[in-house]
C-alpha positions as CSV (number, residue, x, y, z in Angstrom):
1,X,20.2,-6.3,12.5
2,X,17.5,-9.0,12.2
3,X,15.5,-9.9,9.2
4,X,12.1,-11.5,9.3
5,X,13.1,-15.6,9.0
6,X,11.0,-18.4,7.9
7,X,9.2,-20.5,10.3
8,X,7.8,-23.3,9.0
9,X,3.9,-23.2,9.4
10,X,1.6,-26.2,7.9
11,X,-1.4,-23.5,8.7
12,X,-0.7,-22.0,4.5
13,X,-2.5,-19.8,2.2
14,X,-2.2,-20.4,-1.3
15,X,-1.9,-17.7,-4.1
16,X,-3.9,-17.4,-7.4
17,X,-3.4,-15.2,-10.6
18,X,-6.3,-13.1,-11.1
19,X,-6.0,-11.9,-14.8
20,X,-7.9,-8.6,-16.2
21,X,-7.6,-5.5,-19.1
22,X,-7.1,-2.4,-18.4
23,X,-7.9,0.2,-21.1
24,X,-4.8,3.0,-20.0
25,X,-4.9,6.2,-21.0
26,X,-3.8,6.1,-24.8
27,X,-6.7,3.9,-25.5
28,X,-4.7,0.8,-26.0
29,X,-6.3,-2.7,-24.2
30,X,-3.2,-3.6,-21.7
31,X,-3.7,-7.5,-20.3
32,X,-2.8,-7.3,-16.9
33,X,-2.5,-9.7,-13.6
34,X,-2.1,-9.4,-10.3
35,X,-1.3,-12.0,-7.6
36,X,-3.6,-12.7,-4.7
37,X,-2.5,-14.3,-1.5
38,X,-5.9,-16.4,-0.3
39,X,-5.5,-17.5,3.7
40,X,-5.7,-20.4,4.9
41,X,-9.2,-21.9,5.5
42,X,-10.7,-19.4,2.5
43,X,-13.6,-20.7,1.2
44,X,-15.0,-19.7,-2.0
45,X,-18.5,-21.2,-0.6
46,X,-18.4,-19.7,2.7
47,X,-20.2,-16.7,1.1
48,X,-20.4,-15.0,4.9
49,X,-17.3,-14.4,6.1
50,X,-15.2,-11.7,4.5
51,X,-11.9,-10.4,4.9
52,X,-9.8,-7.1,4.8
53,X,-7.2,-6.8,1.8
54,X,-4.1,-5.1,1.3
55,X,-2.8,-4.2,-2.4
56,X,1.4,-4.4,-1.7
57,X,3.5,-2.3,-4.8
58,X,6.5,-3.3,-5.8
59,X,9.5,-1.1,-6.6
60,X,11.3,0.6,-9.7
61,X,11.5,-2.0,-12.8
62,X,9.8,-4.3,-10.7
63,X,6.7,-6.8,-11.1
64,X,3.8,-8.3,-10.0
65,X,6.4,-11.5,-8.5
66,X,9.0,-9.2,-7.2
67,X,7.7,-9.2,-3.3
68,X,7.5,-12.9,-3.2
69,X,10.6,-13.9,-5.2
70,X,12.7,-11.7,-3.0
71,X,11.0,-12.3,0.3
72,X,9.6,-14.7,2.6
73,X,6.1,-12.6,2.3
74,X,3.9,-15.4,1.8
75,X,5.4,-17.5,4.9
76,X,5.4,-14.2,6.9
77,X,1.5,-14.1,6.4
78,X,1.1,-17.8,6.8
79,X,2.8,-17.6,10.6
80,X,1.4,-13.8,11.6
81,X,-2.0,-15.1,11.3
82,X,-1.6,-18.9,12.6
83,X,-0.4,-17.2,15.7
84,X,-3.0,-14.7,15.6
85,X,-0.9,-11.5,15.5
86,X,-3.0,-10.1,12.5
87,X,-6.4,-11.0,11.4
88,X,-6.5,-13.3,8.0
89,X,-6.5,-11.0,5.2
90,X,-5.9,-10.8,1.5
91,X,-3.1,-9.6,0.0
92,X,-2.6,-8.4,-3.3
93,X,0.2,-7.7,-5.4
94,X,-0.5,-5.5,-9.1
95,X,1.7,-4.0,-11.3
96,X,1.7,-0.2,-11.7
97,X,3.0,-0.4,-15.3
98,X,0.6,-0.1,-18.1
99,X,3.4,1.1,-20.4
100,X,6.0,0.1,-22.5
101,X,9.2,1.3,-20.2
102,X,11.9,4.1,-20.7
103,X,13.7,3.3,-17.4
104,X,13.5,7.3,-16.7
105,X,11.7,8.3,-13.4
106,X,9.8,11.1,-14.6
107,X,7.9,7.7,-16.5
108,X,8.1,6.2,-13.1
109,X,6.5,8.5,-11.7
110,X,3.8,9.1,-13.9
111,X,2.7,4.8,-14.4
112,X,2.6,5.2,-10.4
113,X,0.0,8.6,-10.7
114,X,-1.9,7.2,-13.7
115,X,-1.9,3.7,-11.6
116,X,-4.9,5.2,-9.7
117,X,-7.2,5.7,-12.0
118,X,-7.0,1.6,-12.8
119,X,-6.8,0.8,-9.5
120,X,-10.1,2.8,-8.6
121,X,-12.5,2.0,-11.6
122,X,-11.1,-1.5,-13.1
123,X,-8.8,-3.7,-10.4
124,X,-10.7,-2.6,-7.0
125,X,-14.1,-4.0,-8.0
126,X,-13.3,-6.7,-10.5
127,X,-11.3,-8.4,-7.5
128,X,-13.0,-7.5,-4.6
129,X,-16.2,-8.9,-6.2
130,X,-14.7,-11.8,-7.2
131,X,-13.3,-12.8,-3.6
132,X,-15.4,-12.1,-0.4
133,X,-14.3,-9.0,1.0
134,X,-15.9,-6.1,2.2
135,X,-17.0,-4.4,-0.9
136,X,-20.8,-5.1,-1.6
137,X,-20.6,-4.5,-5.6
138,X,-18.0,-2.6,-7.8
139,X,-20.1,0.8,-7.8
140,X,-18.4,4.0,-6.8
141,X,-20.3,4.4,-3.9
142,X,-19.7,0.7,-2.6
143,X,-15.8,1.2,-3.0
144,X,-16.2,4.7,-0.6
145,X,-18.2,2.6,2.4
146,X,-15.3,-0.2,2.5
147,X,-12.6,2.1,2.2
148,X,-11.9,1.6,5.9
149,X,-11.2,-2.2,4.8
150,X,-8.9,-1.9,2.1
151,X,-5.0,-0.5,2.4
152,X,-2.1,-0.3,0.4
153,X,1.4,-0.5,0.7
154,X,4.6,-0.3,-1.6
155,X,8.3,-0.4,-1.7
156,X,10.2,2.9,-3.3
157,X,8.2,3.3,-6.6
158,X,5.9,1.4,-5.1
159,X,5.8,3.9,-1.9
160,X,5.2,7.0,-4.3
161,X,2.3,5.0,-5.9
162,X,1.2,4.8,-1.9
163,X,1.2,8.5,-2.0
164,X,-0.5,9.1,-5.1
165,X,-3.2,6.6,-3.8
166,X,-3.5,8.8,-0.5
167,X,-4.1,12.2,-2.8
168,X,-6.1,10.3,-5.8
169,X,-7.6,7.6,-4.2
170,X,-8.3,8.8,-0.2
171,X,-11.9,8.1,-0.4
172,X,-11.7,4.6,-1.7
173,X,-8.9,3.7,0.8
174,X,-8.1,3.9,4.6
175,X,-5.1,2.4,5.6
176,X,-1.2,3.7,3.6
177,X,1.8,1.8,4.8
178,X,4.8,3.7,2.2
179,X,8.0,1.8,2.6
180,X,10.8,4.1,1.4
181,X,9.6,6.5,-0.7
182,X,8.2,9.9,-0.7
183,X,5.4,11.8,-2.1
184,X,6.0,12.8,-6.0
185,X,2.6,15.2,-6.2
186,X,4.2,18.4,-6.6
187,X,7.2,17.4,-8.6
188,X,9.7,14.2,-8.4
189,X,11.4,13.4,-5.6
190,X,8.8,16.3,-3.8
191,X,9.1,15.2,0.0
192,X,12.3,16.0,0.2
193,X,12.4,19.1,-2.7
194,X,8.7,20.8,-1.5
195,X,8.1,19.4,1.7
196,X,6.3,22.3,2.8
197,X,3.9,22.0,-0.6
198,X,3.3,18.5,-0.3
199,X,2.4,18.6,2.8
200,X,-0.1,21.5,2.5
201,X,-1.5,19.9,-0.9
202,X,-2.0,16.6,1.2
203,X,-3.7,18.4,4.5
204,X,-6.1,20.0,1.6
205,X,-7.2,16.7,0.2
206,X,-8.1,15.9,4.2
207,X,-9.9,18.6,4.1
208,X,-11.7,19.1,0.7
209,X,-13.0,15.0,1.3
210,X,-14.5,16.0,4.7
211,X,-12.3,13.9,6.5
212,X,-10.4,14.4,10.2
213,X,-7.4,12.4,11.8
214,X,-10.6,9.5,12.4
215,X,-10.8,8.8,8.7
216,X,-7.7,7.4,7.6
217,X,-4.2,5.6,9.1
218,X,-0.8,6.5,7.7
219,X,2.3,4.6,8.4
220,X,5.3,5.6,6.5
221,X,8.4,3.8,6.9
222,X,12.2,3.9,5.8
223,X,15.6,2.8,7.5
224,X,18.2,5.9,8.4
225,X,20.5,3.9,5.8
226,X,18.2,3.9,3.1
227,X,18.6,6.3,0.0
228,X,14.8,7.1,0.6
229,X,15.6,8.7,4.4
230,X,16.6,12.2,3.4
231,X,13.5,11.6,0.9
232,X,11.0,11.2,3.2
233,X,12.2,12.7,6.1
234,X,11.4,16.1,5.5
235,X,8.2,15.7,4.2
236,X,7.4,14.0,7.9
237,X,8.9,16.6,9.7
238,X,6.6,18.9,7.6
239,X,3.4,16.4,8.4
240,X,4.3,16.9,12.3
241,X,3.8,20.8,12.1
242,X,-0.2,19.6,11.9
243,X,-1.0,17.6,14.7
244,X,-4.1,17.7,14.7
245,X,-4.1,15.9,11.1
246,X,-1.6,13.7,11.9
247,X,-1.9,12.3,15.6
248,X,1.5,10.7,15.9
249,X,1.6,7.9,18.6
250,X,3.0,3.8,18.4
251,X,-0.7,3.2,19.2
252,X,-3.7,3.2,16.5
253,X,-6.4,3.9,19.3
254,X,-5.0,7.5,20.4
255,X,-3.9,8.2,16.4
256,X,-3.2,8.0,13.1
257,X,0.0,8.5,12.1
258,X,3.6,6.7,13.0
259,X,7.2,6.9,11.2
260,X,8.7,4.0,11.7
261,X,12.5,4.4,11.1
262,X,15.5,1.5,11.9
263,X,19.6,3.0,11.6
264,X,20.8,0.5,9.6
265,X,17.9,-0.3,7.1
266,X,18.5,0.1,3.7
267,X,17.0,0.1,0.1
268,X,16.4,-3.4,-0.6
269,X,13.0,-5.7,-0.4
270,X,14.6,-7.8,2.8
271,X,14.4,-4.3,5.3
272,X,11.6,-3.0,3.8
273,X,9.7,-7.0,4.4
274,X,10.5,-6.2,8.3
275,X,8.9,-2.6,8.3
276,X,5.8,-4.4,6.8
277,X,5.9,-7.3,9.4
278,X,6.4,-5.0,12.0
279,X,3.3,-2.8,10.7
280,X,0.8,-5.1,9.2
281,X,-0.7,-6.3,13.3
282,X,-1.2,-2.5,13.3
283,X,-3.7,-2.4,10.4
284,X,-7.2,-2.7,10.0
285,X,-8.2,-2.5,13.8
């Protein structure tokens, strides 16, 4: 079983801290951060080019750090874009809490739902005004014409928030890469539980935004050794029985939808770093 290893690469982005509030939903001003991985040759002058960005989420009881202190992320992004497998992007690592936490998952769950409305209305246009990417100002309507630029991506907790993003936040983003986790809309743990109701309450956001199999790129990923496989399972197997929703195929031109499963993956940040490296040349095409 391999792992993604370091190459050394002199080619290197750097990463900033990019510090905001966030007024949450008990009224109470929260100071947040997230960190941003800049590629290399970004230019804050060079006003005209502008780049794709993916927010990454980490787990349960993690942070904001936890994806580059227990992986070689930023290398992986340094070499996958000196060689030219994926386009230079910007990555983006937030914190989903905005809470003082009880370590229970029911509050897991709801800091990843109540995530989106922050994500939407305070992080997406504060930073993606600040750094050139595709969004022309931080209005609504801005956010909805670059959503084909912007993806998200998260490990366990940080795959439900993936989910929640793909039912709350569809028309701001186009691209969901959940690693490990399942869908927690219709109760926790739901993808395995109400597979059947997820899906259908998923289908029906499609639907009620307008949107066909054209509009949007789902990649869900797990190993068959990870605790999150009989999560997530089912609620794919219930996603297949709509095809024309979800066109599965291992190439984005002819569809929208892949599971990307490995036997002896399991529930740590190390497996879940090789389903990303193994999806990110797939995203934003």
């Amino acid at each position: 079983m391999q792992y993604y290893e370091y190459a050394d690469e002199h080619q290197r982005g750097r990463i900033e801290r990019f510090e905001y509030s966030y007024t949450n939903l008990d009224g109470k001003l929260v100071n947040k951060y997230a960190n941003v991985y800049l590629p290399y040759g970004y230019n804050e002058k060079d006003t005209e080019k502008r780049y794709n960005i993916l927010y990454l989420i980490h787990g349960g009881n993690g942070s904001q750090d936890a994806w580059w202190d227990s992986t070689y992320l930023k290398n992986m992004l340094d070499v996958m874009i000196a060689k030219d497998e994926i386009k230079p992007l910007i990555l983006v690592t937030p914190t989903y809490y905005s809470y003082d936490r009880d370590g229970s998952f029911e509050f897991e769950g709801e800091q990843t739902k109540r995530f989106q409305e922050e994500l939407a209305n305070t992080l997406i246009p504060a930073l993606e005004t600040k750094y050139h990417t595709y969004l022309e100002n931080g209005s609504p309507e801005a956010i909805n014409k670059s959503r084909m630029h912007r993806g998200i991506s998260g490990f366990s907790m940080g795959g439900c928030t993936t989910w929640f993003a793909f039912t709350k936040n569809l028309k701001n983003i186009g691209w969901f890469v959940p690693l490990s986790g399942d869908s927690w809309e219709v109760e926790l743990r739901g993808g395995q539980t109400q597979p059947e109701k997820t899906t259908e309450l998923i289908v029906k956001v499609i639907k009620d935004a307008g949107y066909t199999a054209k509009d949007f790129y789902l990649f869900p990923c797990t190993g068959e050794g990870d605790i999150a496989y009989p999560n997530l399972t089912p609620q794919v197997e219930a996603m297949r029985k709509y095809p024309d929703i979800f066109v599965e195929t291992d190439t984005n031109p002819n569809g929208n939808f892949h599971y990307l499963t490995e036997p002896e993956r399991v529930h740590c940040y190390p497996d879940v770093s090789w389903f990303l490296y193994k999806t990110l040349p797939r995203l934003f095409k």
